[in-house]
C-alpha positions as CSV (number, residue, x, y, z in Angstrom):
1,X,192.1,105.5,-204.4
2,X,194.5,106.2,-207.0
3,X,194.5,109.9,-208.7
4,X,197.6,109.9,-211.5
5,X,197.0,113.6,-212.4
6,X,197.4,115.1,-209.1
7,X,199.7,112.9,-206.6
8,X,199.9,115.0,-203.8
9,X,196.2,115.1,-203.7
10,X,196.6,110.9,-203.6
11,X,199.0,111.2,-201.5
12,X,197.0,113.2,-199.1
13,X,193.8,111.1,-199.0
14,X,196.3,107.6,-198.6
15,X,198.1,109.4,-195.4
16,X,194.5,110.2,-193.9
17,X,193.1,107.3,-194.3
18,X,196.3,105.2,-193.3
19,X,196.2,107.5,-190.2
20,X,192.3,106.8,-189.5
21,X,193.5,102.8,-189.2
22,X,196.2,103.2,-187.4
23,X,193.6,105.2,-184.8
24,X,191.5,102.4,-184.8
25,X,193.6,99.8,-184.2
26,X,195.7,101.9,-181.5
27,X,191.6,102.2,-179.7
28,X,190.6,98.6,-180.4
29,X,194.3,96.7,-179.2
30,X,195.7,99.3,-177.1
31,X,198.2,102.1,-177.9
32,X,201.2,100.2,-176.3
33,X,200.5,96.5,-178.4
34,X,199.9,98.4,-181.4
35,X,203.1,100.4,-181.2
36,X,205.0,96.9,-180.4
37,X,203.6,95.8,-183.8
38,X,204.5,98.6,-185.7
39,X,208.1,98.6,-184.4
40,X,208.1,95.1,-185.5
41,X,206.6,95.5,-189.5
42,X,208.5,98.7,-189.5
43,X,212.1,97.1,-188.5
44,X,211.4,93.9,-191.0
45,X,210.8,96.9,-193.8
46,X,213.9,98.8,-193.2
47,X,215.7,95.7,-193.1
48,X,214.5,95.0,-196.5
49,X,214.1,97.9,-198.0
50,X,217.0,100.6,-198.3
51,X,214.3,103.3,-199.6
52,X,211.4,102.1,-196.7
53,X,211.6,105.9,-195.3
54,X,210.9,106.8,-199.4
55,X,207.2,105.4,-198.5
56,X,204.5,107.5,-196.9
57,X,202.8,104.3,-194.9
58,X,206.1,103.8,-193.7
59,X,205.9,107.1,-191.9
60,X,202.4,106.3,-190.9
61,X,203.8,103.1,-189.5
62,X,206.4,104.3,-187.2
63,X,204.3,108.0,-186.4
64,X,206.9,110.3,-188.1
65,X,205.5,113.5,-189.5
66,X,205.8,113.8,-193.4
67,X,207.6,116.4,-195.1
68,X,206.0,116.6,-198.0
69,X,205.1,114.3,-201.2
70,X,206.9,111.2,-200.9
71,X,208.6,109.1,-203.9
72,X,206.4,105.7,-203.5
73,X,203.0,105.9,-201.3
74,X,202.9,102.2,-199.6
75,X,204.9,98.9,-200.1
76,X,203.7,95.7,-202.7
77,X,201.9,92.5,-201.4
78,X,202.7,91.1,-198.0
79,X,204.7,93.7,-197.3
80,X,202.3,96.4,-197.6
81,X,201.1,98.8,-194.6
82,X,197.8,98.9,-195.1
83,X,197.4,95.2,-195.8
84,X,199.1,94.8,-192.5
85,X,196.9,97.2,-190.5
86,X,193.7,95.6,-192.5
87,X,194.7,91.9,-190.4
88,X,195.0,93.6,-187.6
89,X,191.6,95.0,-187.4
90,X,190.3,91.7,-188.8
91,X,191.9,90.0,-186.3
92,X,191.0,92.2,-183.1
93,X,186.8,92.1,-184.7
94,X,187.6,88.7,-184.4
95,X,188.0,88.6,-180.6
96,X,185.1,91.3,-179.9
């Protein structure tokens, strides 16, 4: 999902579908346990990151609005976003 010519367009298509799992798992889990677990991912990231509000899925994490293209579009490995929303969703399947 990775356009190098036009980033905002990247950029774009990343924050819809980062907000189109986020949606799911606030309908499969529940609005108020999925918000617990973002609070949690999204205070680990700030402690480790000094740039984490640099990164568009952190905005999708925590439910801030973006203002425009952001410098770096999700975190590496364990850390990322949509790695993290993916184990939710394949966790809460797992229970259905």
């Amino acid at each position: 999902m990775t356009n190098p010519e036009n980033p905002e367009l990247e950029q774009q298509m990343m924050l819809e579908h980062l907000k189109t799992k986020n949606e799911r798992i606030c309908d499969m889990i529940g609005r108020k346990e999925a918000q617990t677990k973002f609070d949690d991912l999204a205070r680990d990231l700030l402690a480790k990151y000094s740039d984490a509000r640099d990164y568009l899925a952190f905005h999708v994490l925590i439910g801030s609005g973006c203002d425009g293209i952001k410098s770096k579009v999700d975190f590496f490995g364990d850390d990322s976003v949509e790695k993290f929303f993916d184990s939710i969703i394949a966790s809460a399947e797992k229970k259905e």
